[in-house]
C-alpha positions as CSV (number, residue, x, y, z in Angstrom):
1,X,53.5,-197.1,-17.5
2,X,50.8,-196.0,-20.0
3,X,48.3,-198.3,-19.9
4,X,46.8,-200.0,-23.1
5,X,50.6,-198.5,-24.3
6,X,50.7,-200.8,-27.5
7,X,47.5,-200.8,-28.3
8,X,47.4,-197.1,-28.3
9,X,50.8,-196.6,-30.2
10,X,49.4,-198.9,-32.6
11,X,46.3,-197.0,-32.9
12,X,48.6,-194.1,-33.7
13,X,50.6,-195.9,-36.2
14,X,47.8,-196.8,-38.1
15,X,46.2,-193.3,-38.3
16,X,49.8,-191.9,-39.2
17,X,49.7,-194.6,-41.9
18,X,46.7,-193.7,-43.4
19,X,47.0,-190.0,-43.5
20,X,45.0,-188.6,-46.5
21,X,47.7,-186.0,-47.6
22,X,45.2,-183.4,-48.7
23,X,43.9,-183.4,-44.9
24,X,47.1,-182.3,-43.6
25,X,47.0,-178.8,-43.3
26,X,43.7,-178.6,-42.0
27,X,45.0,-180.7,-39.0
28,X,48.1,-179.1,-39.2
29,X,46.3,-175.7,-38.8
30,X,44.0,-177.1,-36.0
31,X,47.3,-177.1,-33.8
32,X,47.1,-173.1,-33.9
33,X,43.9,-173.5,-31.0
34,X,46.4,-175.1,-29.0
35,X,49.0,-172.4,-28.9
36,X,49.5,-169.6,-26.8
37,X,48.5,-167.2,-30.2
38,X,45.0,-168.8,-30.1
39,X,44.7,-167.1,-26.7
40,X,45.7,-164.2,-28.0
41,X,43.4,-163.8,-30.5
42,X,40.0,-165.6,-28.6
43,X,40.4,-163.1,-25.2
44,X,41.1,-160.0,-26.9
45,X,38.6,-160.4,-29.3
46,X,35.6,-161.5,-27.1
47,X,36.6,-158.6,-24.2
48,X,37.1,-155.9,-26.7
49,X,34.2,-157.1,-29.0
50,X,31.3,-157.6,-27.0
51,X,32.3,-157.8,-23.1
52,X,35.6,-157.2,-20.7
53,X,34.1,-159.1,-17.9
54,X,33.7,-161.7,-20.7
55,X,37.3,-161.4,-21.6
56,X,38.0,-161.3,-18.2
57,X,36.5,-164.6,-18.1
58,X,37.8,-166.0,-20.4
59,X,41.5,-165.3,-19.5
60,X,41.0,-166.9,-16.2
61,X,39.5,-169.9,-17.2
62,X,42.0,-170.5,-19.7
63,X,45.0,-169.4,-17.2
64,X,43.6,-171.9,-14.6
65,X,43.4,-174.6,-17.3
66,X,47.2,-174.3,-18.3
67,X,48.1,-174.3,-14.7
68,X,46.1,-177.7,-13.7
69,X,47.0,-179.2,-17.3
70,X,51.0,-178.4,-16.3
71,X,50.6,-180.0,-13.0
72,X,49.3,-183.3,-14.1
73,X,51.4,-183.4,-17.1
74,X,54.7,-183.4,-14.4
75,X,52.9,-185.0,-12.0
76,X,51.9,-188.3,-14.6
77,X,54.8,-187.9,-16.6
78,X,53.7,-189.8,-19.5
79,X,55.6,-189.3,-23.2
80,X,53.6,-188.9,-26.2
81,X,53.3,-191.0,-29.2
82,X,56.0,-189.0,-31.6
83,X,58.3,-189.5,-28.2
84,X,58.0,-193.2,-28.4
85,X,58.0,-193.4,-32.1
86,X,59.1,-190.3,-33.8
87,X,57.6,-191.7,-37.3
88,X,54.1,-191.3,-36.4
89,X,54.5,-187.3,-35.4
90,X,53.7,-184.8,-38.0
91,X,55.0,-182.4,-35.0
92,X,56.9,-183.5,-31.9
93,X,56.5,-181.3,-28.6
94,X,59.0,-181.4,-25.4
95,X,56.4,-182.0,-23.0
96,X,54.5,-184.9,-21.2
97,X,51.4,-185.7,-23.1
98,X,49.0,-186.9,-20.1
99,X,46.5,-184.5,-20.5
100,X,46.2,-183.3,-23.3
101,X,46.2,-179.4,-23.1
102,X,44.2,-179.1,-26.5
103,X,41.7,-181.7,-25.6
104,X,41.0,-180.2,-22.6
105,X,40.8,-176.3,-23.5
106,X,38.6,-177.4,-26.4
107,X,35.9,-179.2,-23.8
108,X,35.9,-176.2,-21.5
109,X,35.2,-173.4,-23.9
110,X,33.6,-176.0,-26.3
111,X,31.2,-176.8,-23.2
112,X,31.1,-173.0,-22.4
113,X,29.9,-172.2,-25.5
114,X,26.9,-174.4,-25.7
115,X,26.1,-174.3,-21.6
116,X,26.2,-169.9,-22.4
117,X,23.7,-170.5,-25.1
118,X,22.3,-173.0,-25.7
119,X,21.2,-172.9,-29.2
120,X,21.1,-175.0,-32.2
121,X,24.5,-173.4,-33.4
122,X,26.3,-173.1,-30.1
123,X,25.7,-177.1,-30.2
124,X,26.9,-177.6,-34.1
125,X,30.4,-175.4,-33.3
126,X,30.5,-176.6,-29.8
127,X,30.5,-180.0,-30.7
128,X,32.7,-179.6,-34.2
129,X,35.7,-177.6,-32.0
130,X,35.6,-180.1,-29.5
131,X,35.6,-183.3,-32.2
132,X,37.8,-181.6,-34.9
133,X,40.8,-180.1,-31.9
134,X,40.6,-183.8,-30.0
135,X,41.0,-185.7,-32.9
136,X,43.7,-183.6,-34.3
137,X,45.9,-184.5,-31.7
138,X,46.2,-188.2,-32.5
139,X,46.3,-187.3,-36.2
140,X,48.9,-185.1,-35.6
141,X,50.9,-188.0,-33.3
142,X,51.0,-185.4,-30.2
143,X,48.9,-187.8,-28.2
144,X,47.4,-190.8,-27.4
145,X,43.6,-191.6,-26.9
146,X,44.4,-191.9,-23.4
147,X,45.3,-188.0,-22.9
148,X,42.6,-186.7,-24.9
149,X,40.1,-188.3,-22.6
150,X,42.4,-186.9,-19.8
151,X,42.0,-184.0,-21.1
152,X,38.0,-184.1,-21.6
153,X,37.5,-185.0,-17.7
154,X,39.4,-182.3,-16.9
155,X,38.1,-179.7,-18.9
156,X,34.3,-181.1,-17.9
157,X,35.8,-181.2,-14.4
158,X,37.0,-176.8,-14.8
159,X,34.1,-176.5,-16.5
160,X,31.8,-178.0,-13.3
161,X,33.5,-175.5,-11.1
162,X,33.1,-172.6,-13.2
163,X,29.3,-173.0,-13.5
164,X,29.2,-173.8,-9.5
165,X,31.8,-170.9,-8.7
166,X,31.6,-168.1,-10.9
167,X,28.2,-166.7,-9.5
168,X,29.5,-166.8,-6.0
169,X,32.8,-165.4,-7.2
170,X,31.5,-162.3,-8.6
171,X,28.8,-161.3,-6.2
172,X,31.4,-161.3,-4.0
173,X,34.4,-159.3,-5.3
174,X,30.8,-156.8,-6.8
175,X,30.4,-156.0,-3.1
176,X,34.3,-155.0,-2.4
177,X,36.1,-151.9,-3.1
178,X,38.7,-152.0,-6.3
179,X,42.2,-152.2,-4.1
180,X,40.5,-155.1,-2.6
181,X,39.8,-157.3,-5.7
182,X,43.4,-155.9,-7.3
183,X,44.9,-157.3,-3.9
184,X,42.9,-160.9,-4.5
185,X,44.1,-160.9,-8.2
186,X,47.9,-161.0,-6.9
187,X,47.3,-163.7,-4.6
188,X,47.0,-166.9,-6.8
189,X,49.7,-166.3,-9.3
190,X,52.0,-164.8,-6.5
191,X,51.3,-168.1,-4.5
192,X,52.3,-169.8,-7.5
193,X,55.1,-168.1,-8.6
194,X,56.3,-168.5,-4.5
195,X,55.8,-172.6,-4.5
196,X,57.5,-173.5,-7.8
197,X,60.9,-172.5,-9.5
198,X,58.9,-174.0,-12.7
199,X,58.7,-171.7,-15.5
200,X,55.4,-173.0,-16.4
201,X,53.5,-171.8,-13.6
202,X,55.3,-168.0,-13.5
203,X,52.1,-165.9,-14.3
204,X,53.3,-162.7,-15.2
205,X,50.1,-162.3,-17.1
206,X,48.0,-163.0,-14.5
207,X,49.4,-160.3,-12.1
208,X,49.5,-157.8,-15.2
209,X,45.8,-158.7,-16.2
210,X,44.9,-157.9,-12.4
211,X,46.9,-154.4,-12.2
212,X,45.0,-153.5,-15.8
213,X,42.1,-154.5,-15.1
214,X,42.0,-152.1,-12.2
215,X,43.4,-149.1,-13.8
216,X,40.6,-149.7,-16.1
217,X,37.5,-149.7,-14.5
218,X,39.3,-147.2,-12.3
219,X,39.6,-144.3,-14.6
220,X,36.3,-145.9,-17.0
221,X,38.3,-146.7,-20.3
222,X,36.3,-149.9,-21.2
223,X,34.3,-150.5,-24.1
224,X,30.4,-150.5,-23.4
225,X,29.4,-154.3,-23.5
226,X,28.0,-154.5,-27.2
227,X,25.4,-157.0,-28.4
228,X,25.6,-156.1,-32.5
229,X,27.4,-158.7,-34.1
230,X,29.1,-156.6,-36.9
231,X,30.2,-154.0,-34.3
232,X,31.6,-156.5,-32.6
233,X,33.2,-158.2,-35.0
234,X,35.0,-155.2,-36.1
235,X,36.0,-154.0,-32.4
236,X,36.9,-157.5,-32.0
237,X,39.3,-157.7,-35.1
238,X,40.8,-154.6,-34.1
239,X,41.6,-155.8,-30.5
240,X,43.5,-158.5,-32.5
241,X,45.7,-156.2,-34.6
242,X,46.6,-154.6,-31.6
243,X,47.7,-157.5,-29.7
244,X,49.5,-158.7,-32.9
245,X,51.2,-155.2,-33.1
246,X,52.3,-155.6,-29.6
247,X,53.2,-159.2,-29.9
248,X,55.8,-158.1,-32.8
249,X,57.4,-155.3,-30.3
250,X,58.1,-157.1,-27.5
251,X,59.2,-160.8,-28.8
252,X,62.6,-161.5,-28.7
253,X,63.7,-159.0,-26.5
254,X,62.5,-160.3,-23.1
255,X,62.1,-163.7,-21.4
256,X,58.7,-165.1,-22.6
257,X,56.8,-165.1,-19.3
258,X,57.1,-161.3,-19.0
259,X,56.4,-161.2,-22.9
260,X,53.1,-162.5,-22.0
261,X,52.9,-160.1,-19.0
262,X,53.7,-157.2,-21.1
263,X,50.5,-158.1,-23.6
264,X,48.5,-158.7,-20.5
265,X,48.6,-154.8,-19.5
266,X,48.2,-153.9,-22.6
267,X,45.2,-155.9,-23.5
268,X,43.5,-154.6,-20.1
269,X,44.9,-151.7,-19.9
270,X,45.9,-150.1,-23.5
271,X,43.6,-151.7,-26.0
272,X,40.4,-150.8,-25.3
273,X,41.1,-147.0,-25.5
274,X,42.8,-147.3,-28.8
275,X,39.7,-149.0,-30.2
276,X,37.5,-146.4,-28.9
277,X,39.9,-143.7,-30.4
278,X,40.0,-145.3,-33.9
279,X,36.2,-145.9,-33.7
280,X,34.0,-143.8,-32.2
281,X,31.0,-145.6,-31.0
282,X,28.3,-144.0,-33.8
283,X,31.1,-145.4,-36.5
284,X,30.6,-149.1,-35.1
């Protein structure tokens, strides 16, 4: 049982009542950062932009957040507002809304941002992501108050152990050959895949990223890391076009776990070279 469940409903009620109708698509469009094609756009354009082992990151982060947002989500079970009353839902999603996904991805890259940086700006678009994405989700009627704060303790909680972890983690795999770090890339999403007929924890793309990423550094086809804004920009938004071209290939005609695994490899594997190819580096 949800607790506070009326209260919270009725919170949701009254925010669906009072929906300024010019606001809508802005809140409407603030549902794209918690879709898979935000991810598509964020990773390749940070890795191809300005760093792969930021992109590399990045992906990780965001593939372990979707993994301990699906667990909780079957192992709470809790419906979401347009579930228990389908007039309050601009949209209406399948899934169980304790935690909420968007909540939580915002406070982890939202609190990446600003602990990275920790400027003046990083603070204004760390803290408008994080406000605008959370609150969109009641507007919307995807979830109640509840879930969003779900959502912000986890993403606080991912975020905690990333800060703890990460130096550790890659002093480590610096200091071992490339097979070796390949093999540890297969282990957690082959664990995963091995423990649960779920769909939602089959990580194509993680294994994918993994194989890419080693060809990669292998044979030297990344991007220098690059610190000018416009050239990144421009690499970046290229990386993007790339993955959209791909994304357009392959949809429809495979199962959408090995979609994802398919733009995986090519993101570590094919874009980068392309980018170079199109742009040499004294043109961006």
């Amino acid at each position: 049982m949800i607790p506070w469940h009326c209260e919270q409903l009725q919170l949701i009620a009254d925010i669906a009542n009072n929906r300024p109708e010019f606001l809508n698509p802005l809140f409407l469009f603030l549902n794209y950062f918690d879709s898979p094609y935000f991810v598509l756009a964020v990773v390749p354009f940070v890795w191809v932009g300005f760093s792969w082992r930021w992109g590399l990151r990045l992906f990780y982060l965001i593939a372990a957040s979707v993994v301990v947002n699906t667990f909780f989500k079957e192992l709470v079970g809790w419906p979401r507002p347009c579930a228990d009353c389908p007039s309050v839902g601009m949209l209406c999603l399948k899934s169980f809304g304790f935690p909420s996904g968007g909540a939580q991805t915002c406070m982890l890259l939202g609190g990446l941002l600003i602990y990275t940086w920790k400027t003046r700006w990083a603070w204004i678009v760390g803290v408008s992501y994080i406000a605008l994405v959370s609150f969109s989700r009641m507007y919307l009627g995807v979830h109640y108050p509840i879930d969003v704060l779900g959502g912000w303790v986890l993403g606080l909680g991912l975020l905690w152990l990333y800060v703890r972890s990460i130096g550790p983690i890659e002093q480590f795999l610096h200091r071992q050959r490339l097979e070796v770090c390949l093999g540890l890339s297969f282990v957690l999403p082959i664990a995963l895949m091995l423990a649960t007929t779920s769909p939602h924890y089959f990580r194509v793309d993680a294994v994918a990223i993994g194989i890419g990423a080693y060809l990669s550094l292998k044979w030297g086809l990344y991007l220098a890391d690059n610190r000018d804004v416009r050239k990144g920009v421009v690499r970046g938004v290229l990386a993007v076009g790339l993955m959209w071209i791909g994304l357009v290939v392959v949809q429809g005609h495979m199962p959408t776990p090995w979609v994802y695994g398919v733009l995986a490899l090519w993101l570590s594997l094919g874009v980068s070279p392309v980018v170079s190819k199109i742009f040499t580096d004294k043109h961006i």
